[in-house]
LONU-244758 format. One record per residue (C-alpha): y, x, z. Coordinates in steps of 0.001 Angstrom, whole numbers, padded with zeros to 6 digits, always signed. Example, Ala and Ser with C-alpha at 12.3 -4.5 7.8 and 13.67 -1.06 7.14 Angstrom:
! LONU-244758
-004500+012300+007800;-001060+013670+007140;
! end
This chain:
! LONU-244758
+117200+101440+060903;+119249+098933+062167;+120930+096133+060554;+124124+096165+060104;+126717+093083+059526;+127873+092423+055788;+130442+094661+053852;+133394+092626+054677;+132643+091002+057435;+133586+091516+061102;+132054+090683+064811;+134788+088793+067213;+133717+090396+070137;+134686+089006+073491;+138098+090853+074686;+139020+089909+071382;+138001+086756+071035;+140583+084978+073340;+143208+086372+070758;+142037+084225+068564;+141744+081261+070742;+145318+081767+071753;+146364+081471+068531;+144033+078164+068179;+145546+076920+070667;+149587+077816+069897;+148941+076449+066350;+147177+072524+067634;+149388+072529+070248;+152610+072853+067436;+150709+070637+064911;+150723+067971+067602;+154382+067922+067748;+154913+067654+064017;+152327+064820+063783;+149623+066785+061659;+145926+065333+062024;+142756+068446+062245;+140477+067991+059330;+136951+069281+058962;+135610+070105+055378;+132210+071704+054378;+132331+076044+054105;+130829+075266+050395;+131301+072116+047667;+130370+072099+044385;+131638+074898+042082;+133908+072294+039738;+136233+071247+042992;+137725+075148+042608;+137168+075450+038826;+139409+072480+038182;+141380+072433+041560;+142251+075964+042107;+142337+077071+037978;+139764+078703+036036;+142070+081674+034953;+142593+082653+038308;+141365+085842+040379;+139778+083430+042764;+137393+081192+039740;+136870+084582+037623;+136272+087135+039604;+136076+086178+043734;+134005+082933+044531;+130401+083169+046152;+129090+080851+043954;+125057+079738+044316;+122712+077347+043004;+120708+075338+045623;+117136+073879+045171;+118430+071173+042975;+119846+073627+040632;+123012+072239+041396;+126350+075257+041496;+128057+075452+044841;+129954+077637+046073;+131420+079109+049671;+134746+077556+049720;+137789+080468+048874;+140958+078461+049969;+141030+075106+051914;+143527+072731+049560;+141335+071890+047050;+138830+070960+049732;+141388+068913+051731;+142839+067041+048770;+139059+066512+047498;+138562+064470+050956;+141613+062830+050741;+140747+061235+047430;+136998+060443+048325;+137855+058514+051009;+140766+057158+050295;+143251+058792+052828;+145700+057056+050568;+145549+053983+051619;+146590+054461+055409;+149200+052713+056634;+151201+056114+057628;+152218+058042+054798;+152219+060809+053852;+149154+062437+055363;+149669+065563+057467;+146767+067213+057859;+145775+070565+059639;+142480+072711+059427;+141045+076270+060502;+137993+077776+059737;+136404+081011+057627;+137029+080717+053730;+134557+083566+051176;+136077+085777+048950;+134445+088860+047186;+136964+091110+046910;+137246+094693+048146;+137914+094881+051788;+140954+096700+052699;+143165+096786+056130;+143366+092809+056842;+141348+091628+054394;+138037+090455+054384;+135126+088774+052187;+135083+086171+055577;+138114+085687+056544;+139884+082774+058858;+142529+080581+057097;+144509+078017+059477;+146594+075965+057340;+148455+072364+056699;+148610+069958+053900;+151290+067102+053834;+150067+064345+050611;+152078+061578+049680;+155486+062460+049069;+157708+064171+046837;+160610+064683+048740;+162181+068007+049382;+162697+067304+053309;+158379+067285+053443;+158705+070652+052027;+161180+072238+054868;+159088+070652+057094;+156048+072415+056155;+157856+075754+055820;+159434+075257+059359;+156201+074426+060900;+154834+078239+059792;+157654+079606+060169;+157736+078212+064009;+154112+079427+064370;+155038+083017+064174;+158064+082532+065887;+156059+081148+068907;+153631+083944+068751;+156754+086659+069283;+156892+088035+065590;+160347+088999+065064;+160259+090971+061751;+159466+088082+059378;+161103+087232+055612;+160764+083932+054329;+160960+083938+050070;+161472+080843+048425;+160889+079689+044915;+160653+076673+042096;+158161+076792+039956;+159702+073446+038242;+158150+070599+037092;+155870+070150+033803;+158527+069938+031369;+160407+073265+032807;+157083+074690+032863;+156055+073771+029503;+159203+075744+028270;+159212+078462+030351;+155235+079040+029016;+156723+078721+025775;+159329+081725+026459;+156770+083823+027977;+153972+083307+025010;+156997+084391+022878;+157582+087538+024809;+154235+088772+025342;+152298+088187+022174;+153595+090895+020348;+152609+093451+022826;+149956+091808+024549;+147489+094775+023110;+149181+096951+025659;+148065+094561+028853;+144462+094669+030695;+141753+092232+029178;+142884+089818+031802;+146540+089106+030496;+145604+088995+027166;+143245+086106+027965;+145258+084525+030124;+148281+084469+027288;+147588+081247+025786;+146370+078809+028934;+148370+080436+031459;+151225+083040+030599;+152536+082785+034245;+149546+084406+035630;+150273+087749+033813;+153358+087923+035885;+151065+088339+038972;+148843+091319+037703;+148785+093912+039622;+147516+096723+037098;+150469+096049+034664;+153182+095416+036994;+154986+098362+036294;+154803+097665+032457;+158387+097140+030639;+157869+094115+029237;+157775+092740+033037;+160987+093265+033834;+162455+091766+031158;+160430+088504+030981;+161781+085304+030937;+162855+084178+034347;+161221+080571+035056;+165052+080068+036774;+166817+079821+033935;+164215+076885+032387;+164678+074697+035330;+165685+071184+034369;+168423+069345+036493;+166421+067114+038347;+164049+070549+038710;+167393+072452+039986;+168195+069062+042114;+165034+069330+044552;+165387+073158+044868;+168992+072950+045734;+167774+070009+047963;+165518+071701+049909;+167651+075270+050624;+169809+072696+051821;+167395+071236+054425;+166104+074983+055238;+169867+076149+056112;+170884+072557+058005;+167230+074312+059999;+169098+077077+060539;+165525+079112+058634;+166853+082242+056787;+165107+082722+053444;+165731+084693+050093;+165419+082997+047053;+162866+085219+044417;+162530+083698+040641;+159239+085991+040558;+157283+084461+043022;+154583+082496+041167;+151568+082456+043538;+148147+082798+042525;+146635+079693+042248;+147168+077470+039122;+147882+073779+040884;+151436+075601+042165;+154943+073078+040997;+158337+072913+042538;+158321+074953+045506;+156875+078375+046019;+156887+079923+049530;+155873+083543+050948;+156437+084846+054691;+156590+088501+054917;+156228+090698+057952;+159075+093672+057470;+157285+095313+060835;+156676+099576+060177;+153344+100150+059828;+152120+096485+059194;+150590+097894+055855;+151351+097719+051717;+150507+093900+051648;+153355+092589+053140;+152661+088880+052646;+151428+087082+055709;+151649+083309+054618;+151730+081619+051246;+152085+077902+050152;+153984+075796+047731;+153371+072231+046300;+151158+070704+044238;+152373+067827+042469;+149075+066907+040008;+146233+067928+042280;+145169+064588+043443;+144585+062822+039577;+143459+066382+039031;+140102+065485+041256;+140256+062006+040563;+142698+060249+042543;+145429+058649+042359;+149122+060015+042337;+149557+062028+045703;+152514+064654+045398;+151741+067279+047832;+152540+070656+049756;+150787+073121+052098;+150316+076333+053142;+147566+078658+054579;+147530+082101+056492;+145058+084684+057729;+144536+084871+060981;+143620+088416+060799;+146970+089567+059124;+148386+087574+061759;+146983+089697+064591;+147368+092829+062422;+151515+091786+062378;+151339+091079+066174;+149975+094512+066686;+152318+096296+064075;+155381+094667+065856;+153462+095744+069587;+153180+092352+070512;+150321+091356+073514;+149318+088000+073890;+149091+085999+077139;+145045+085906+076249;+143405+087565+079392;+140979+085336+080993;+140536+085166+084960;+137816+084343+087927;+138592+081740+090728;+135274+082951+092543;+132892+085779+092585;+130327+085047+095475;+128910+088614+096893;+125551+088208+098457;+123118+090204+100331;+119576+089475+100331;+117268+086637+099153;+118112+083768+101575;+121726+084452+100795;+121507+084594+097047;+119202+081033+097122;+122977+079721+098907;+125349+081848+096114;+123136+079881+092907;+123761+076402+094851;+127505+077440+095705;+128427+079137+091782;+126957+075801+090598;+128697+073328+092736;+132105+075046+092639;+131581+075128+088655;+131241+071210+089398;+134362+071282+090728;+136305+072760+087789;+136305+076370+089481;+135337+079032+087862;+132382+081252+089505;+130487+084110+089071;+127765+085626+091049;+125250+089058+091066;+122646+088396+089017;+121264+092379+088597;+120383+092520+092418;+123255+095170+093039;+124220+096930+096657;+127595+094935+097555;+130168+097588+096818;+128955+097178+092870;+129364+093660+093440;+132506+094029+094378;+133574+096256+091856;+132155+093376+089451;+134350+091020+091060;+137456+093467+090474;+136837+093963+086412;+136374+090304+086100;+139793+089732+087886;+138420+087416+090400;+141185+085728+092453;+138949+085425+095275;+135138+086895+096322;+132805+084644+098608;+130435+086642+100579;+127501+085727+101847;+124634+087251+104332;+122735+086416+106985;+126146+085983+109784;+126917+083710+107543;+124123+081846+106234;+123429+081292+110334;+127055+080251+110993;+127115+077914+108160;+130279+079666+106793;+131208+082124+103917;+133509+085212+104293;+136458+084768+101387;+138651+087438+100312;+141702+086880+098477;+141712+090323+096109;+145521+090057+095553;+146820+089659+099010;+144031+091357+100701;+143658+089148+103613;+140012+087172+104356;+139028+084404+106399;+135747+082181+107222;+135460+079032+105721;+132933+076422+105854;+130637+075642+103182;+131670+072394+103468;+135307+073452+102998;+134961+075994+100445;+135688+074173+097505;+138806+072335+098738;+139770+076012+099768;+139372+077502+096656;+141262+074922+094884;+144211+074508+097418;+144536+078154+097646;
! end
């Protein structure tokens, strides 16, 4: 029997690959303009970064996180969201003492989740996301919404909702919790083992179940809006005012919460409205998280980010019929035919890769009219062919597949051919 790739997992097979790298590409190229540095981190850390920087009530902690112990008997665990990792950096080595402030930061790379796999989900799945640390002002917060929001914009998606939120600060929280303990205790029998533990630490949670959405004692809870202090009110009114002088669209939803427990102030989601794009509508999440940073040890650094899937992304792009400029093309396929001539098509495919062409040549000792075909499915712009006329007359026959026409051109020549043509 063969073996087969993990439940969950996927292969990125070439054809589809340079999907991805177009999107790589779109997204540094736009994080360039708004001034936001790559960061690396490590694909696990040790199990307390996400216990105390993501929340241990959450779906991630309780129920979704590889978690291992390595030969030092030490817990670790494949990273499930990038923040915590990013902010964990930026506190151990002291990102907060650089002269520009605040800290833009972008990263990409696979994040671990066991959850069951469903249409654009995974267990591995690709997160490209920002963080901005250092500053609590509402215009860092458009920013950071208009950067994702331009990302998809770039890419073609049309059908997108932006949802915005505040989640307040701690003393709006504090008595929104209180409102919500109030309203659920007396009935909290009724909810899955989950809410009922998560009544006490973290009320706000039970809000985002899933099996006891449709209970009545949701849609009469106590909306987090009405708890909002002034100066709470103040930055949310501050920052719709930002996202209209943008010209962004959004809705304004006072049950977003998000799923992660470091969440304050703003709450963002970016929806895909596209037919057929699936149940999960959500393509992009982020909000701030005011906290985090003396949360992991550091000092005071207000922040906000965000993070999407790259594979809900494509899944949008294809639900809205949208192809992206990701075919990839041949300068040179040299066609040979016999021995002598394929000793000159090894030293040619290697020199004109010298010179920033790309080349190809036969390396399954086909008749030419295979070759050619070869040439064809790899969209060669041009095919080089060489026998013994030309290996005596020290030139090469090229072919230009688009127009047709062919002339001989000098070894010698070929390259500045190639790249003038």
């Amino acid at each position: 029997m063969s073996i087969q790739i993990p439940r969950g997992t996927q292969d990125i097979l070439p054809g589809t690959v340079e999907k991805w790298q177009y999107i790589e590409k779109v997204a540094k190229e736009l994080c360039e303009q708004y001034q936001y540095k790559e960061i690396r981190t490590p694909m696990f850390e040790h199990t307390e970064l996400f216990e105390r920087g993501v929340g241990d009530t959450t779906d991630i902690v309780q129920k979704e996180m590889y978690t291992f112990q390595d030969r030092g008997e030490r817990s670790l665990t494949l990273r499930p969201e990038g923040t915590a990792g990013v902010v964990r950096s930026f506190v151990q080595h002291k990102l907060f003492g650089q002269v520009n402030q605040p800290v833009k930061l972008f990263y990409n790379g696979p994040m671990f989740r066991y959850e069951r796999p469903q249409a654009g989900r995974f267990r591995q799945f690709v997160q490209f996301g920002v963080e901005a640390i250092g500053s609590d002002d509402p215009s860092i917060d458009a920013e950071v919404i208009s950067l994702a929001m331009e990302l998809y914009t770039r890419l073609g998606l049309k059908k997108l909702k932006l949802v915005i939120n505040s989640l307040g600060d701690t003393e709006s929280r504090i008595a929104h919790k209180e409102a919500l303990i109030n309203h659920f205790k007396p009935r909290i029998n009724e909810f899955c083992h989950d809410c009922q533990m998560r009544l006490e630490k973290n009320p706000l949670r039970i809000l985002d179940c899933k099996k006891d959405r449709d209970h009545e004692l949701m849609a009469t809870a106590p909306s987090l809006a009405n708890y909002l202090n002034a100066e709470s009110s103040a930055y949310f009114n501050k920052l719709q005012h930002y996202l209209t002088l943008m010209g962004i669209e959004f809705e304004v939803d006072s049950n977003l919460v998000r799923g992660l427990d470091y969440y304050n102030h703003t709450a963002f989601e970016i929806m895909s409205s596209a037919e057929g794009f699936g149940a999960i509508t959500t393509l992009c999440g982020g909000g701030r998280y005011n906290g985090l940073s003396e949360d992991l040890g550091g000092p005071s650094a207000p922040g906000i980010g965000f993070a999407l899937s790259i594979e809900r992304l494509l899944s949008a792009l294809d639900a809205e019929s949208i192809e992206l400029p990701a075919e990839t093309s041949l300068d040179c396929y040299f066609v040979t035919m016999g021995e002598q001539a394929k000793d000159k098509a090894v030293e040619l495919t290697y020199k004109a890769r010298k010179h920033n062409l790309s080349a190809e040549m036969d390396t399954l000792n086909r008749k030419m009219k295979a070759q050619l075909k070869s040439a064809d499915r790899l969209k060669a712009k041009f095919v080089a062919i060489i026998g013994e006329n030309e290996l005596s007359e020290g030139a090469v026959v090229v072919k230009n597949l688009e127009s047709g026409t062919q002339e001989n051109v000098p070894f010698e020549q070929l390259f500045d051919y190639l790249t003038q043509s």
